[in-house]
C-alpha positions as CSV (number, residue, x, y, z in Angstrom):
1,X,-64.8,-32.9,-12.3
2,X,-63.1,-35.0,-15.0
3,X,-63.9,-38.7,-16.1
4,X,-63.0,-41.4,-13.5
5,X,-60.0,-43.5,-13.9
6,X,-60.0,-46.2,-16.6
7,X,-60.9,-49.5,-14.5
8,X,-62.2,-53.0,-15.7
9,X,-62.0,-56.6,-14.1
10,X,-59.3,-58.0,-16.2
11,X,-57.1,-55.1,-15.1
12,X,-56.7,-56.4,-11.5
13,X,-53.6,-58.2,-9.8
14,X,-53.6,-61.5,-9.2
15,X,-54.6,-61.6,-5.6
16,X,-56.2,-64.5,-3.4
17,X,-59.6,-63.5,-2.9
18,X,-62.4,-65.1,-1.1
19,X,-65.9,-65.7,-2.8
20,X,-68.6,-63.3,-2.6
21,X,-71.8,-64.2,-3.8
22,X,-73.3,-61.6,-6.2
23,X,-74.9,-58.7,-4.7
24,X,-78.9,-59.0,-3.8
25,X,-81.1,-56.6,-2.5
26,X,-80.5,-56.6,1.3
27,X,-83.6,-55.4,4.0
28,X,-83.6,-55.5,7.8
29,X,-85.6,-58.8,9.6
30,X,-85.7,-58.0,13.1
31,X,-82.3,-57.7,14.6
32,X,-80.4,-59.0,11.1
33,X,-79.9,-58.0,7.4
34,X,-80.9,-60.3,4.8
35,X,-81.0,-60.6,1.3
36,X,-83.0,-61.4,-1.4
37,X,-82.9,-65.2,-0.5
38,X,-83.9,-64.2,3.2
39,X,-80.1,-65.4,4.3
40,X,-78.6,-63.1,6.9
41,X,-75.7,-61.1,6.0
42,X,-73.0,-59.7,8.0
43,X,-71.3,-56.9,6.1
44,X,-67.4,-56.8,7.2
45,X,-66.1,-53.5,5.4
46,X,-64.3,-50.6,4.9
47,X,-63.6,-46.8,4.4
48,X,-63.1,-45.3,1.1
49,X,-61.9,-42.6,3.1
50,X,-59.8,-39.6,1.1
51,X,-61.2,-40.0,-2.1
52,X,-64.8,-38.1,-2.6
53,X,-64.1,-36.1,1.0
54,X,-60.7,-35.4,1.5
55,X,-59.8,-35.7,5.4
56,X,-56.5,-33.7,6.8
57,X,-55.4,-36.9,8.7
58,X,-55.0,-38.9,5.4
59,X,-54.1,-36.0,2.8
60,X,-51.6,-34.2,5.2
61,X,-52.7,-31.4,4.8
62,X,-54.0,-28.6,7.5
63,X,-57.4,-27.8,7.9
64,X,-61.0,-28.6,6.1
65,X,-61.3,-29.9,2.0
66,X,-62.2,-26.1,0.7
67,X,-58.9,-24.9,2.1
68,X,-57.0,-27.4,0.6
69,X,-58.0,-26.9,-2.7
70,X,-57.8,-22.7,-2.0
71,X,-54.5,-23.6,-1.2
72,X,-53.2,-25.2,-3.7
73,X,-54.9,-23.1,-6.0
74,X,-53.3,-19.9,-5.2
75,X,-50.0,-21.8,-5.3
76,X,-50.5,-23.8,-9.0
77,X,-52.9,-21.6,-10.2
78,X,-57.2,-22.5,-10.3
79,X,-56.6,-24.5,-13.7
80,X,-53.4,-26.7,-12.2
81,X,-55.3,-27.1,-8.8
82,X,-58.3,-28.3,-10.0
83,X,-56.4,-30.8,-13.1
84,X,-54.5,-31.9,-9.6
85,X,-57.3,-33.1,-7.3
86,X,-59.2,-34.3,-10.9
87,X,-56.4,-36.8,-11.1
88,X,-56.0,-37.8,-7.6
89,X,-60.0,-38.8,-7.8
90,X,-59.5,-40.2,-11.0
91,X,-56.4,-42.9,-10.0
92,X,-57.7,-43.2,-6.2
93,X,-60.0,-46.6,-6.6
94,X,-59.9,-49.2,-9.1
95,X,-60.6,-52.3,-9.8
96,X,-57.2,-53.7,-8.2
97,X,-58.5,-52.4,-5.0
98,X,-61.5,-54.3,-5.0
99,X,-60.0,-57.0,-5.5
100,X,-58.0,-56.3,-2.7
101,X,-60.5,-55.7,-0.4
102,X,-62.3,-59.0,-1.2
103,X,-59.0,-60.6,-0.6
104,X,-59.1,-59.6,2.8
105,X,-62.5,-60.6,3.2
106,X,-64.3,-58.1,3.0
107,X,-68.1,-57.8,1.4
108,X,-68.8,-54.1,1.5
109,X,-67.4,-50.7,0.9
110,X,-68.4,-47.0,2.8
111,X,-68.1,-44.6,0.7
112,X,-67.8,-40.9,2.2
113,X,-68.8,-38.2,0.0
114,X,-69.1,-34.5,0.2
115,X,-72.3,-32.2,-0.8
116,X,-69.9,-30.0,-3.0
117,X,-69.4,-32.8,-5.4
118,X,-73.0,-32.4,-6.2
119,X,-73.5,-29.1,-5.1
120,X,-72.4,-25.3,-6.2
121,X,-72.4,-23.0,-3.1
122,X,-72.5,-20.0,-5.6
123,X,-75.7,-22.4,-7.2
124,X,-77.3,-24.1,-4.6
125,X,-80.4,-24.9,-6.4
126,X,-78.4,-27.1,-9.3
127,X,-77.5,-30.4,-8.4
128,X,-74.7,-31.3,-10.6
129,X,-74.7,-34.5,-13.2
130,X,-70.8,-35.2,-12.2
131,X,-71.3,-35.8,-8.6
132,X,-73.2,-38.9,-9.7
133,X,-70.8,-39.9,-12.3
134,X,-68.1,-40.3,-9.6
135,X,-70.6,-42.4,-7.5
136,X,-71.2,-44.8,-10.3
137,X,-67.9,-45.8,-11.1
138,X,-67.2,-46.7,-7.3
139,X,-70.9,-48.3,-7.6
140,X,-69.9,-50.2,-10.9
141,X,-66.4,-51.6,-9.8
142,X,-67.9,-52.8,-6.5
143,X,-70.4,-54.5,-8.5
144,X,-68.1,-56.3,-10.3
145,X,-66.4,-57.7,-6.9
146,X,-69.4,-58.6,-5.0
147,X,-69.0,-55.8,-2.6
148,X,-72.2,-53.7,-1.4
149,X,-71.8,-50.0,-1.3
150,X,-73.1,-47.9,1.4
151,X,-73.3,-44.5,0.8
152,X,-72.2,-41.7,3.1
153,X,-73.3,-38.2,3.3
154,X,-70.0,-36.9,5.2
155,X,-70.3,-33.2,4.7
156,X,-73.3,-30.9,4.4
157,X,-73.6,-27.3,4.0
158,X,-72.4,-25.5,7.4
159,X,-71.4,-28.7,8.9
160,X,-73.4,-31.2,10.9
161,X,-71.0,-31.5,13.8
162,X,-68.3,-29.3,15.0
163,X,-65.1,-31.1,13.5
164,X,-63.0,-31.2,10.0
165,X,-64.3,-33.7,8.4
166,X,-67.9,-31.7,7.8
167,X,-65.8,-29.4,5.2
168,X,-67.5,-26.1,7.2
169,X,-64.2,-24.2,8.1
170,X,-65.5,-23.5,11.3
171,X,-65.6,-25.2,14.7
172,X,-69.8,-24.8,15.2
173,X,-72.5,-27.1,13.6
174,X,-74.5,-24.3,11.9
175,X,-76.6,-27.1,9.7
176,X,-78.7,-27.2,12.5
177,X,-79.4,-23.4,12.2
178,X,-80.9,-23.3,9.0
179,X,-83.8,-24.9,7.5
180,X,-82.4,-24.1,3.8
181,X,-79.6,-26.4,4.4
182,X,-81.6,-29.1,5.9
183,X,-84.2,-29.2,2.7
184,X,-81.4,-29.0,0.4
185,X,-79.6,-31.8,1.8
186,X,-83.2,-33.9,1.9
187,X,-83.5,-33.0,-2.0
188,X,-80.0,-34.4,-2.7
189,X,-81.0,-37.3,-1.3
190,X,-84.5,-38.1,-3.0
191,X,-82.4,-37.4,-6.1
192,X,-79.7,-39.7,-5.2
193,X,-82.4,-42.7,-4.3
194,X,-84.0,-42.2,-7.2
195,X,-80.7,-42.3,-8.8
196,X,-80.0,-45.5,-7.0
197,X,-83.5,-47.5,-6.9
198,X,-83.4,-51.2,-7.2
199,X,-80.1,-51.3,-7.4
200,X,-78.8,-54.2,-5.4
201,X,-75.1,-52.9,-5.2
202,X,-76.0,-50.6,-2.8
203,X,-77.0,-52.0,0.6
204,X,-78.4,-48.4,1.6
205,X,-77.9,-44.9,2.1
206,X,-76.2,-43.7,5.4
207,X,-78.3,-39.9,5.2
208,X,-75.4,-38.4,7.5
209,X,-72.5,-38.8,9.4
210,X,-71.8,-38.2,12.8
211,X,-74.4,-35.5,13.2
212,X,-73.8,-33.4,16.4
213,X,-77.2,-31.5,17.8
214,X,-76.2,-29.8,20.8
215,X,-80.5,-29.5,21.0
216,X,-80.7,-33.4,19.7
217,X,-84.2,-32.7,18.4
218,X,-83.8,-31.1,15.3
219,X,-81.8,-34.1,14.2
220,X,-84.9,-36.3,15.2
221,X,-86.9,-34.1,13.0
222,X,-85.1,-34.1,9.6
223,X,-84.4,-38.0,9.8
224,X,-88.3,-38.1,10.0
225,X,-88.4,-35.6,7.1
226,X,-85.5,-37.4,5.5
227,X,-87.1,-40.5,6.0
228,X,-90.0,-39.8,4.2
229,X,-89.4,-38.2,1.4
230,X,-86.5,-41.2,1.1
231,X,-89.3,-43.7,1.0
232,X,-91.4,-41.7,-1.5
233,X,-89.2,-42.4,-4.1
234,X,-86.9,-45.6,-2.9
235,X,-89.3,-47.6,-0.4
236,X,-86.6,-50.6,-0.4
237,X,-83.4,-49.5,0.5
238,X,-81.6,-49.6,3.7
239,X,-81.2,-46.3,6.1
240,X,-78.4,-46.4,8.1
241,X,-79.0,-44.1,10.6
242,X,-75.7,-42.6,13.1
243,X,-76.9,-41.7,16.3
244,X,-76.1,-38.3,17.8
245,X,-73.1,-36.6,19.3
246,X,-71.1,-37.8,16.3
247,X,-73.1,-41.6,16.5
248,X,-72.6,-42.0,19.9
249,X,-75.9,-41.2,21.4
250,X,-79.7,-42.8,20.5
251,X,-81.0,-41.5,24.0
252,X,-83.5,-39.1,22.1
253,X,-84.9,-41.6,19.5
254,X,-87.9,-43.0,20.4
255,X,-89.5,-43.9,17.0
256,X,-88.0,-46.9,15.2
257,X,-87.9,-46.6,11.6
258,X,-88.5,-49.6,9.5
259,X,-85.8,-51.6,7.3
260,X,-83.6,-49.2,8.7
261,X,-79.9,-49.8,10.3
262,X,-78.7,-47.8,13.4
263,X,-75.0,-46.7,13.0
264,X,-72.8,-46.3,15.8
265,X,-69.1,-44.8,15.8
266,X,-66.8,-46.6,18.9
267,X,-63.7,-44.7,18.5
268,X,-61.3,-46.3,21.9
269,X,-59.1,-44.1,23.2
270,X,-56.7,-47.2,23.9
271,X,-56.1,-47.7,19.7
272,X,-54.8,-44.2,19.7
273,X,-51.0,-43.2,20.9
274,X,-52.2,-41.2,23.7
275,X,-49.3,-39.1,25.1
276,X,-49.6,-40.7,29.0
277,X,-52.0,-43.4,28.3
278,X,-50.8,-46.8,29.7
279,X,-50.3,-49.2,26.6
280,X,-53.1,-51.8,25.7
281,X,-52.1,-55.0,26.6
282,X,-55.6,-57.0,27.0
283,X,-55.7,-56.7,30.6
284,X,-59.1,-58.1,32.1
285,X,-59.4,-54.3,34.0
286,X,-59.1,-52.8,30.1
287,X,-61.1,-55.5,28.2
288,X,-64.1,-54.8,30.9
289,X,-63.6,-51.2,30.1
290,X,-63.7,-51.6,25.9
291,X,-67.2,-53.5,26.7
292,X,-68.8,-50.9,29.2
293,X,-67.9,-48.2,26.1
294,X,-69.1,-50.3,23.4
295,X,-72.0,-52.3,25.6
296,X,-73.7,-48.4,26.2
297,X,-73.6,-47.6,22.6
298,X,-75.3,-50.2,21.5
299,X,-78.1,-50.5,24.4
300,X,-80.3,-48.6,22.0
301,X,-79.6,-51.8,19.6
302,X,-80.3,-54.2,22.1
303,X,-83.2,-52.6,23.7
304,X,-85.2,-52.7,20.2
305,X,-84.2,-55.4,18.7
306,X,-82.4,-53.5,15.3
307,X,-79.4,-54.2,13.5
308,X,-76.4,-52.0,14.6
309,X,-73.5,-50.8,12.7
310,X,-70.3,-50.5,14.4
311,X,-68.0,-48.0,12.7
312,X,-64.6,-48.2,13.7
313,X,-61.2,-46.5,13.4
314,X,-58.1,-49.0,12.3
315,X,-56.1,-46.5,10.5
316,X,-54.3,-44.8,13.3
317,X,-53.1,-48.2,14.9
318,X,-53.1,-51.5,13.3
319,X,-51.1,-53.4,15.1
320,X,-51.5,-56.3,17.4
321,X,-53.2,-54.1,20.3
322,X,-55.9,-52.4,17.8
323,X,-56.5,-56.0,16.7
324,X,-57.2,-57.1,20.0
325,X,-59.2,-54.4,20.8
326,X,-61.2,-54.9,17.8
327,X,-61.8,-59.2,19.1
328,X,-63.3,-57.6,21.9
329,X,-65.4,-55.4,20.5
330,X,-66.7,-58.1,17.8
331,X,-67.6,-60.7,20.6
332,X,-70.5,-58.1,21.7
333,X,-71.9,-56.7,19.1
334,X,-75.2,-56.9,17.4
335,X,-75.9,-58.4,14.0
336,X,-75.2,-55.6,11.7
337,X,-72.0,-55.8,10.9
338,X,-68.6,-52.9,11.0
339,X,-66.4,-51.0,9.3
């Protein structure tokens, strides 16, 4: 993987930006995140999606990551493919975004990453030095703009759910099958907290995303192992923890981990161009619907009294009726914040 892009503050476009204060070490009181000072913090973010797990949705291209880059490499050629997606991680986030985000806002950043980054299939037992060279730079120019980082485990080996975005090539969650994959992915991440400790940029570490257990109790299991060996080496950092059937579902937790944030994903059918759906258009009869959605998501929230993050999709439709949508949404949610 080759050198990130070339980035520093005074490189950034004159934008208005609101003021962040510098970055703390946030934990979970109760319902709310605080930080070092014990002030409550509402994290208003975004997706670095399509830069460390490319998505076919925002590339254009068919299919899961590994068949993009198979692709292009038997069209350019393995040393022109790879030189190609070096340089589209290398330009994809600078400091002018930053910038940009914080001048819409915005305090923290969700970064999506795949396994492979750290990761050789043909060398599973290696993790790999460059994987955390890539987080760092994203790590070091948030710092720099007062944005927290949340780190996202978005694909794992044989995919955690049954969709493209796992980069498994098939439509089954076989992570679930096999304990090898499970343990691997736990040892990435004790080497990733210890990677990260004290640092305050990063508000926590989101152990994966959108897992899908058709049995829902092996996934109670490894976030228990997960958990654990996390807090072994990292005991202050934030977990944000996504509920099953791709964060929709806490029915199986019972166990409430401590300083830990529950994730879920409230994807409404009404922000997507639906061929046959009647448009959006704020109706009490819709508005009432958005809430019943959202409202049984986050009863698991509620019931317990823990922060919940609300992941949400604003990238297919941004105009006026995802906007309103997203007003509805806001004025029942928990503490935690959204993305």
């Amino acid at each position: 993987m080759a050198p990130h892009a070339d980035t520093d503050a005074t490189s950034t476009q004159n934008v208005a930006q609101f003021s962040n204060p510098p970055c703390s070490m946030l934990h979970v009181e109760g319902a709310d995140i605080v930080d070092a000072s014990g002030s409550k913090v509402i994290l208003k973010g975004a997706g670095l999606g399509g830069h460390l797990n490319f998505e076919n949705f925002i590339t254009g291209y068919p299919g899961h990551e590994h068949e993009h880059r198979a692709a292009m490499a038997e069209v350019l050629g393995r040393e022109k493919a790879q030189f190609f997606f070096d340089r589209l991680i290398h330009y994809f986030f600078t400091d002018a975004d930053a910038a940009y985000f914080q001048s819409l806002g915005l305090n923290c950043i969700r970064v999506p990453f795949n396994y492979r980054h750290f990761i050789d299939d043909d060398n599973p037992s290696v993790i790999k030095d460059p994987g955390f060279k890539l987080l760092d730079n994203i790590v070091d120019i948030c710092g720099r703009h007062n944005l927290y980082v949340i780190l996202d485990l978005h694909a794992v080996p044989g995919g955690q759910n049954q969709d493209w975005h796992c980069d498994s090539g098939i439509g089954k969650a076989l992570f679930w099958d096999f304990r090898l994959f499970q343990d691997q992915m736990i040892d990435l991440w004790v080497n990733i907290a210890k990677h990260y400790v004290g640092n305050p940029v990063v508000a926590g570490y989101n152990p994966l995303n959108e897992p899908a257990d058709p049995k829902h109790t092996r996934l109670i299991a490894w976030y228990d192992r997960m958990e654990k060996a996390i807090r072994e080496v990292d005991p202050d950092h934030i977990l944000w923890v996504d509920g099953n059937t791709y964060a929709m579902d806490f029915s199986h937790f019972t166990r409430i981990m401590p300083n830990t944030v529950y994730a879920c994903h409230d994807y409404a059918n009404m922000g997507f161009p639906i061929p046959g759906q009647d448009p959006y258009t704020g109706t009490e009869e819709q508005n009432a619907k958005l809430r019943r959605q959202f409202n049984r998501k986050a009863e698991f929230s509620r019931k317990h009294n823990v922060p919940l993050w609300n992941v949400i999709l604003t990238s297919i439709d941004a105009d006026v009726r995802m906007r309103s949508i997203l007003a509805v949404r806001r004025s029942t949610a928990p503490t935690g914040g959204f993305s």
